[in-house]
C-alpha positions as CSV (number, residue, x, y, z in Angstrom):
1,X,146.7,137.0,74.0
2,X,143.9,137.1,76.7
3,X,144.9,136.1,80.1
4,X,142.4,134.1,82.1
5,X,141.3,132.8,85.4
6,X,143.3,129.9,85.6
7,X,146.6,132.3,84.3
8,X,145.7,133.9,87.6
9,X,144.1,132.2,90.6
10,X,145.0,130.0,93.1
11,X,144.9,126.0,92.9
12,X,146.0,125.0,96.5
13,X,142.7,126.0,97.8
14,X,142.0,125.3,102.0
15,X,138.4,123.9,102.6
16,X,136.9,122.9,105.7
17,X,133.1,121.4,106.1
18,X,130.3,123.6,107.1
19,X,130.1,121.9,110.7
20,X,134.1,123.2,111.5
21,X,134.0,126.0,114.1
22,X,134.4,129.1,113.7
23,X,137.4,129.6,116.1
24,X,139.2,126.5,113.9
25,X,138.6,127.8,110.7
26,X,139.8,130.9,111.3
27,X,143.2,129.4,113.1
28,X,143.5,127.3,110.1
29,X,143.0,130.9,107.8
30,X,145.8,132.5,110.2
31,X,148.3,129.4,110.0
32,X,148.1,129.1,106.5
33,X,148.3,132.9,105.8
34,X,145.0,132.7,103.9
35,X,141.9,135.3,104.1
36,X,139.4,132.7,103.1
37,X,138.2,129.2,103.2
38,X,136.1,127.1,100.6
39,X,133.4,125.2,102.1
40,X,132.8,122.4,98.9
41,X,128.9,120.8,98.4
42,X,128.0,118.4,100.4
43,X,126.0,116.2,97.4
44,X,125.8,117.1,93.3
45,X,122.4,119.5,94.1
46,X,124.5,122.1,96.5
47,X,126.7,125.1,95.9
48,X,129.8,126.1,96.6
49,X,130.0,128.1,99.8
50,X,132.8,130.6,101.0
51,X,134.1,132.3,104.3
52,X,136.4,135.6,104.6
53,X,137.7,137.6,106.7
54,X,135.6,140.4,105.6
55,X,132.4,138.0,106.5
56,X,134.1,137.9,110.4
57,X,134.2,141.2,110.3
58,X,130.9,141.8,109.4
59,X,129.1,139.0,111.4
60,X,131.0,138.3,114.0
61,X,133.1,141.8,115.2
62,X,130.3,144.4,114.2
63,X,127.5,142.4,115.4
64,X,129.5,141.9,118.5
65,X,128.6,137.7,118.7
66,X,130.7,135.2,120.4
67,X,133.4,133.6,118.4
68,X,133.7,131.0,120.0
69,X,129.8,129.9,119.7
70,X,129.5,129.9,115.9
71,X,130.4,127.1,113.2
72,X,131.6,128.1,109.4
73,X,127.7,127.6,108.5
74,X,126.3,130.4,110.5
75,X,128.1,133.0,108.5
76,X,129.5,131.4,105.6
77,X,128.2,132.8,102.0
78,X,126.3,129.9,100.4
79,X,125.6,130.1,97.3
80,X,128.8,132.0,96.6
81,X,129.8,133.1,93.2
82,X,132.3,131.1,91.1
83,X,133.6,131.6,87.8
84,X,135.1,128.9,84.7
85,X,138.8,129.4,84.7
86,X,138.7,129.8,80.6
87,X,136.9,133.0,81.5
88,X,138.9,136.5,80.4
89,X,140.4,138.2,83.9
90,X,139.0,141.1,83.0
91,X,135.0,140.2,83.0
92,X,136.2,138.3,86.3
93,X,137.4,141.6,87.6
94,X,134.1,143.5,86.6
95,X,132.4,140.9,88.6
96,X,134.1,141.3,91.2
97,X,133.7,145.2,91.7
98,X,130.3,145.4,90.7
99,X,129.5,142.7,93.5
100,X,131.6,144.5,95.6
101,X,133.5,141.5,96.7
102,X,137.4,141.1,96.3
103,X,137.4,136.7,95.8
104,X,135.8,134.4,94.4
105,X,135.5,130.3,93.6
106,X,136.5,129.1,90.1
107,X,134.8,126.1,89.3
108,X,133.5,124.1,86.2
109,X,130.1,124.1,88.1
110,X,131.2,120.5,90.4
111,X,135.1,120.6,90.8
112,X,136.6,123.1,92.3
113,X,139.7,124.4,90.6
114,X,140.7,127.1,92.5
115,X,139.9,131.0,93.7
116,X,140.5,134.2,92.4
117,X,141.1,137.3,94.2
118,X,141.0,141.2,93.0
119,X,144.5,141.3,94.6
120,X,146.2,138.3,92.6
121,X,144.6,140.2,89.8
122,X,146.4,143.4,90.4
123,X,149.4,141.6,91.2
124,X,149.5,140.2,88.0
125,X,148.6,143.4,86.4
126,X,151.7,145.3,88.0
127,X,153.9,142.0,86.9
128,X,153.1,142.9,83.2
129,X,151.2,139.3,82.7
130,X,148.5,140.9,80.7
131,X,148.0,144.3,79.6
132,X,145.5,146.8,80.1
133,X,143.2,146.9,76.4
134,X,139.4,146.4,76.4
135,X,137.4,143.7,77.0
């Protein structure tokens, strides 16, 4: 049997709008023990956008900025990938590595359904919930 995205990811999904600060996003992160937010489209012609902890890393600490004078929009990713959750894990994990990220949105293109990290993926791995044959 081959285990998919939605055998895997995460349904109880934290969002925040774009316009949310940065400082309350990431105490909302912290609080609910979460290393991302989804940030959902605003009408049916935008994207899906997401923000990490990585992306703070990047944009905030190593380009030394002020915290407390950005919003989720100025370093959100927008368009972010997302994935169907009838897709195999294991083309959902080579997407993952070859973007060099370690989450992404699963969505049926306008409802999001949940996210899907490299980590719940190993997880799942080590707890014997799919094996380890090809693709």
């Amino acid at each position: 049997m081959t285990t998919k995205v939605k055998d895997v990811m995460i349904r109880d999904v934290i969002t925040v709008e774009a316009s949310t600060s940065l400082i309350d996003a990431l105490q909302l992160m912290l609080d609910s023990s979460v290393k991302s937010v989804v940030i959902p489209p605003r009408n049916e012609t935008d994207a899906f956008a997401i923000l990490t902890f990585t992306d703070i890393a990047r944009k905030v600490l190593a380009e030394d900025e002020r915290l407390e004078m950005l919003n989720v929009f100025d370093i959100m990713q927008k368009p972010c990938l997302y994935v169907h959750e009838d897709m195999d894990i294991r083309h959902a994990a080579k997407i993952l590595t070859s973007m060099n990220i370690s989450r992404m949105v699963v969505s049926d293109g306008k409802k999001l359904q949940g996210i899907i990290s490299l980590t719940d993926m190993v997880k799942c791995l080590h707890e014997g919930k799919f094996d380890c044959g090809t693709v």
